[in-house]
C-alpha positions as CSV (number, residue, x, y, z in Angstrom):
1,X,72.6,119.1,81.5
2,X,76.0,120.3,79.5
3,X,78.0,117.9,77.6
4,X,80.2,117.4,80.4
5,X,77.8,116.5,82.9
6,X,78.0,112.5,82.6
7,X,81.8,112.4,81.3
8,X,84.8,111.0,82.9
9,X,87.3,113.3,81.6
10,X,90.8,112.9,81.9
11,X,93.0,116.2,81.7
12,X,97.0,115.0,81.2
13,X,98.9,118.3,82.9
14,X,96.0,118.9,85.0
15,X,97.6,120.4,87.9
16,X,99.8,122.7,85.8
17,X,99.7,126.5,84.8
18,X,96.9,126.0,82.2
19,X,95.8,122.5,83.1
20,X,94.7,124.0,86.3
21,X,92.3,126.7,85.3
22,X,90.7,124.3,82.4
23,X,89.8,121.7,85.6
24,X,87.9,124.7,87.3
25,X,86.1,125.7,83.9
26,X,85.1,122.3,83.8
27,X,83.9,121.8,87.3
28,X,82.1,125.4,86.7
29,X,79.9,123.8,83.6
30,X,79.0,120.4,86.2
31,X,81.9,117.9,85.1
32,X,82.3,115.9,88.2
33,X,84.4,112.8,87.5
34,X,87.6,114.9,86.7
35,X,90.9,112.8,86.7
36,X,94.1,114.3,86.8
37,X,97.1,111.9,86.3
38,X,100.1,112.9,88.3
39,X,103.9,111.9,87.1
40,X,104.4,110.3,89.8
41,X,101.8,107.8,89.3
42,X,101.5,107.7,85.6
43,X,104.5,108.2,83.6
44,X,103.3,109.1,80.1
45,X,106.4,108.8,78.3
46,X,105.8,105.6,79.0
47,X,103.2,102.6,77.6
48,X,102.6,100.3,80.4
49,X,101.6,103.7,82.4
50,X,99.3,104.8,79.7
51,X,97.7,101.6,79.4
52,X,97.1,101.6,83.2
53,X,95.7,105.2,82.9
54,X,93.0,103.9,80.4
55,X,92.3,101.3,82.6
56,X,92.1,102.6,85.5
57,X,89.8,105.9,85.0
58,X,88.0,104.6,81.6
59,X,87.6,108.0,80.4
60,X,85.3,109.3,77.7
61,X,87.6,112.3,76.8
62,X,90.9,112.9,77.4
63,X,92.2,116.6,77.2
64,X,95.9,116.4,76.4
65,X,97.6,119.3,77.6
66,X,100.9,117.8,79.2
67,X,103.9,118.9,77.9
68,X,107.7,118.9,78.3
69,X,108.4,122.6,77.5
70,X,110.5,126.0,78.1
71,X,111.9,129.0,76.8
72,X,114.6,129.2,74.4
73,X,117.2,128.4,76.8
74,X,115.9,125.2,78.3
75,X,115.0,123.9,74.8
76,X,118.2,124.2,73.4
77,X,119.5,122.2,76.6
78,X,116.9,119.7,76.5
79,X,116.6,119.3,72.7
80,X,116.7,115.9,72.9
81,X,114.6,114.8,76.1
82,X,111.9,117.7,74.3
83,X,111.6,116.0,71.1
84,X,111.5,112.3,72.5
85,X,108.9,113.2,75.9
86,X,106.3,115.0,73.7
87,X,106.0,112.6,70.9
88,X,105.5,109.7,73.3
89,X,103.4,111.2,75.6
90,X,100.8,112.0,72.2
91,X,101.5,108.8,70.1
92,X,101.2,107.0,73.1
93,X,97.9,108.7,75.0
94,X,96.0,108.6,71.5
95,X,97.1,105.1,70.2
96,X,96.1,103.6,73.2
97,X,92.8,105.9,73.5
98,X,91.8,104.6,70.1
99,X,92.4,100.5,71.0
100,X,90.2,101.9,73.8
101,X,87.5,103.2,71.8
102,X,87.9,106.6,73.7
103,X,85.0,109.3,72.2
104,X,87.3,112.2,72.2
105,X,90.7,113.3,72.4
106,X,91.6,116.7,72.6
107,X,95.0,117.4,72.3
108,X,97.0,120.9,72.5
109,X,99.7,121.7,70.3
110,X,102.2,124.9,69.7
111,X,102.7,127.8,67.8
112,X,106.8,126.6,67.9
113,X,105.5,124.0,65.0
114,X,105.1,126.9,62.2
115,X,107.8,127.6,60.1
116,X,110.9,129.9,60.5
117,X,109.5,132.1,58.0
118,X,105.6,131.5,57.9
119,X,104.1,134.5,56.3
120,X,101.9,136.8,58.7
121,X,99.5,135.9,60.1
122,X,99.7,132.7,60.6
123,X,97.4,130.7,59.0
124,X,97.0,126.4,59.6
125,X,97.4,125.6,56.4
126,X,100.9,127.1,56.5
127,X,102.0,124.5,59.2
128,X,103.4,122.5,56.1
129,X,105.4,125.3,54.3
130,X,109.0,124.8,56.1
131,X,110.9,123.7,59.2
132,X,110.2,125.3,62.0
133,X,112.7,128.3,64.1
134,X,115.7,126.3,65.1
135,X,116.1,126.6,68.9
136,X,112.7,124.9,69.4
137,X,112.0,122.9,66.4
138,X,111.9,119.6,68.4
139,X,109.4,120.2,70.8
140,X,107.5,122.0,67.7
141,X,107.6,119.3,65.3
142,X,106.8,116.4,68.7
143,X,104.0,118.6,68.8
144,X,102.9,118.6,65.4
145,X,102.8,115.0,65.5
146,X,99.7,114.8,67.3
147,X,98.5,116.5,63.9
148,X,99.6,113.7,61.6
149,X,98.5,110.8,64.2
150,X,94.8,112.6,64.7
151,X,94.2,113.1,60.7
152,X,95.5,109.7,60.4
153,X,93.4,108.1,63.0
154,X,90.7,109.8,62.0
155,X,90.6,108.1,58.3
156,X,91.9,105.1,59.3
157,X,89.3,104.5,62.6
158,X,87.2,107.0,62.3
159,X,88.7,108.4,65.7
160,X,87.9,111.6,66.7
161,X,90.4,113.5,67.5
162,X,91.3,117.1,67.3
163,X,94.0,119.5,67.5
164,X,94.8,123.0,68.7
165,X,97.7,125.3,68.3
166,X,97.7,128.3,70.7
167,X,100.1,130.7,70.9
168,X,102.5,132.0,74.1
169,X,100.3,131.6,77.3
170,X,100.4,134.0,80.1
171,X,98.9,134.6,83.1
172,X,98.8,134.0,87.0
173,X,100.4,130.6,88.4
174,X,102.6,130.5,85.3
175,X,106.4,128.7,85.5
176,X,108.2,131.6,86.8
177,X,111.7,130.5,87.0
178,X,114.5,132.2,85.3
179,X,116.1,129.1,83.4
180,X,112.9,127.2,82.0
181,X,110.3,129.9,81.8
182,X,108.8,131.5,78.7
183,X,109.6,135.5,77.9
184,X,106.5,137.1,80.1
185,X,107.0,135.2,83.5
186,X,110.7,135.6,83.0
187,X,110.5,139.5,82.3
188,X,108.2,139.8,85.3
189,X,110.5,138.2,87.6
190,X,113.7,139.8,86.2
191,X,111.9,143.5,86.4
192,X,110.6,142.7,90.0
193,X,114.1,141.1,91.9
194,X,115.8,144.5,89.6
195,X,113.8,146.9,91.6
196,X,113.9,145.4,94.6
197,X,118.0,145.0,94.5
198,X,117.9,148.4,93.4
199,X,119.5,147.8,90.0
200,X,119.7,150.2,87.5
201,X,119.6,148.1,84.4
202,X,118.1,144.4,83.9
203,X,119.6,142.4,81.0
204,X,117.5,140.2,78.1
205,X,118.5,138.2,75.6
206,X,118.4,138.8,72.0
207,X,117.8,142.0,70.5
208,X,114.2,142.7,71.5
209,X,113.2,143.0,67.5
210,X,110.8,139.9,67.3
211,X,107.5,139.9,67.9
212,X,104.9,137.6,69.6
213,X,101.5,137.1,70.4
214,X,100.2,136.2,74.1
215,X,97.2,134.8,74.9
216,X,95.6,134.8,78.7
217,X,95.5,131.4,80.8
218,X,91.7,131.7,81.3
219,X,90.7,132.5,77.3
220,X,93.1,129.4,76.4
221,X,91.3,127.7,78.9
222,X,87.7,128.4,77.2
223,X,88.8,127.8,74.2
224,X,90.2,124.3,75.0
225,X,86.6,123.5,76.4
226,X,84.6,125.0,73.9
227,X,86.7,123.2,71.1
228,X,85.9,119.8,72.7
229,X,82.2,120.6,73.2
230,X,81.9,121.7,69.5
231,X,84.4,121.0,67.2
232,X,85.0,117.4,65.6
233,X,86.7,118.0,62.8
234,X,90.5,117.3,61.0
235,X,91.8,120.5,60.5
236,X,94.1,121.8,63.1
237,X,92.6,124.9,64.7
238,X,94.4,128.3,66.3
239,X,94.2,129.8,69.4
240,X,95.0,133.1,69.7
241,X,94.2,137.2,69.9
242,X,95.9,138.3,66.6
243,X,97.5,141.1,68.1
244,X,101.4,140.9,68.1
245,X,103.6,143.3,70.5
246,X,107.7,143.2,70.2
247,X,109.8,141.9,72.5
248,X,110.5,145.6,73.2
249,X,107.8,146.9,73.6
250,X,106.9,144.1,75.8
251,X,109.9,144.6,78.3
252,X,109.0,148.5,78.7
253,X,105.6,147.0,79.3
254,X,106.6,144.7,81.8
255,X,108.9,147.2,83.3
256,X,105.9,149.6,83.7
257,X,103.5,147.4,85.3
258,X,106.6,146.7,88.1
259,X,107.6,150.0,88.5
260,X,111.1,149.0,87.2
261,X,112.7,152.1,85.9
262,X,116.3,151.3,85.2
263,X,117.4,150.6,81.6
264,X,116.7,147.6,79.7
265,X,120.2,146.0,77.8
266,X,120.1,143.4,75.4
267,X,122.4,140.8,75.2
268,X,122.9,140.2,71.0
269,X,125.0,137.3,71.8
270,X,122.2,135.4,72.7
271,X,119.3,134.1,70.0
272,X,116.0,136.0,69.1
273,X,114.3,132.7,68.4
274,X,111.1,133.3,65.5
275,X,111.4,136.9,64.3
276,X,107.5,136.9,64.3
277,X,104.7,135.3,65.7
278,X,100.8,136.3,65.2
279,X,98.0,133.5,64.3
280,X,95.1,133.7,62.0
281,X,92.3,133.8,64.4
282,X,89.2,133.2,62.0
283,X,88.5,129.6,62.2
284,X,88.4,129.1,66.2
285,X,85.6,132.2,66.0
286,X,83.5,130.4,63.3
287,X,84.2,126.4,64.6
288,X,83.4,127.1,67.8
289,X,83.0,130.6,68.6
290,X,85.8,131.6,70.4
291,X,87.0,135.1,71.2
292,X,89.8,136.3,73.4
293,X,88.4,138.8,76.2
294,X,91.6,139.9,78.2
295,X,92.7,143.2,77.2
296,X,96.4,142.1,76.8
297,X,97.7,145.6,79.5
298,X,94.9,143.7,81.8
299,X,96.5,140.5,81.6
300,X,99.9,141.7,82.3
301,X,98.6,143.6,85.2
302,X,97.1,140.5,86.9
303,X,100.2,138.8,86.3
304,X,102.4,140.9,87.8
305,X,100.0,141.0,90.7
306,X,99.7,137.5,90.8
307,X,103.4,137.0,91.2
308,X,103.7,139.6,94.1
309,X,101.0,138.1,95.8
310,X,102.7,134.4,95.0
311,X,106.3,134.9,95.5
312,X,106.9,132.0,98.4
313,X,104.6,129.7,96.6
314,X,105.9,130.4,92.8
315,X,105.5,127.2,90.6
316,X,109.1,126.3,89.5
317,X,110.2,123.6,86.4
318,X,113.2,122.0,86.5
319,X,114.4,119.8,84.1
């Protein structure tokens, strides 16, 4: 018997990038009453939907990991519809989960809710010490909502929720279009359709200075489950490697796993976003024993692979 083995379990973005490999970790550990709400059927944004979710599946957990998000690009175009989507979906999933008596919410923030400027590494009691980069501070501070809501529940009603901040995610079945994707499905994509046009250069935006840190689908994944098996605390909680590459480095990366060899030009015109980004990894390893496994040069690999293998069937956003 594992703790999922009697639970209905709702998982909000179930059938997306990471959504769909924390479904298949659950049905791996014997979870069998798995619900995965579709947009088309439950609107989350909004109430009437999300009461009928409740009602309708009764759940003992609910794994929040729907989101309305993008690269830099698509969240300065959809500031607005970023901020407002996220916050509902979260205010409104846990309010109504708490009138429901619900046992558990799990819900998944972003690394886009630490300051500009947060000193490195990122540490979750920094989450408070400024406003957030500019180009995605309303999705980031929706997201960090959730935070405020969950601590408040949790002192007010004794709810028990909980909340994670991972960094970039990567991996196969990632959003690999060129307008709403992050920076490691978009690179991939960019290298590939360059070397097969025979291009000699490919173009990215900013200056390539700022550094990130990626985690793997699948170790998000574990962590997401492990966190709801055994943590049940307030404090917010990262998820991460605590290795951080440049943007640089990361495109010759990229380019190398393709096979791309032309020359890589940066467009300065065009925003940087956070000059740096690298967590604090400590507490997920001693809450609930989490460690990253996937060499990050592995990961890319099976990315890259993934999207070779993938390209008729690629998952697409539009906004």
């Amino acid at each position: 018997m594992s703790f999922w083995t009697n639970k209905r379990v709702v998982v909000t973005g179930g059938a997306g990038f990471l959504g769909a490999v924390v479904v298949a970790q659950l049905h791996q550990l014997g979870c069998r009453n798995i619900v995965i709400p579709r947009s088309r059927d439950y609107d989350l944004v909004d109430m009437d939907a999300v009461k009928r979710l409740y009602a309708d599946t009764a759940p003992d957990v609910v794994l929040h990991l729907a989101a309305r998000v993008g690269g830099i690009g698509a969240n300065q175009t959809h500031a607005g519809q970023f901020f407002y989507d996220n916050l509902m979906m979260g205010t409104q999933l846990m309010e109504v989960g708490r009138r429901q008596g619900l046992e558990k919410f799990v819900a998944v923030g972003t690394i886009c809710s630490y300051p500009k400027y947060t000193p490195v590494p990122f540490r979750e009691e920094d989450l408070w010490a400024g406003y957030p980069e500019e180009t995605n501070a309303p999705y980031g501070l929706a997201k960090k909502m959730m935070l405020v809501q969950a601590q408040a529940y949790r002192q007010q009603y004794g709810f028990n929720a909980v909340v994670l901040f991972p960094v970039n995610l990567y991996g196969p079945g990632d959003n690999f279009d060129i307008q709403t994707s992050h920076v490691i499905p978009a690179l991939i994509r960019k290298c590939v359709e360059a070397k097969e046009r025979g291009d000699g250069r490919v173009v990215l935006w900013g200056d390539g200075s700022p550094s990130r840190e990626f985690l793997y689908v699948d170790d998000a994944a574990r962590a997401i489950v492990l966190a709801a098996e055994h943590y049940n605390g307030a404090e917010p909680v990262n998820l991460g490697t605590g290795l951080e590459i440049t943007i640089q480095a990361l495109a010759r990366l990229v380019a190398e796993a393709v096979g791309f060899t032309g020359e890589i030009v940066w467009d300065t015109s065009k925003p940087n976003g956070q000059p740096r980004r690298c967590l604090e990894i400590s507490r997920a390893r001693q809450l609930f024993d989490f460690d990253a496994t996937m060499a990050f040069t592995d990961g890319i690999r099976h990315t890259v692979s993934w999207f070779q293998a993938n390209r008729e069937t690629i998952r697409e956003v539009v906004f």
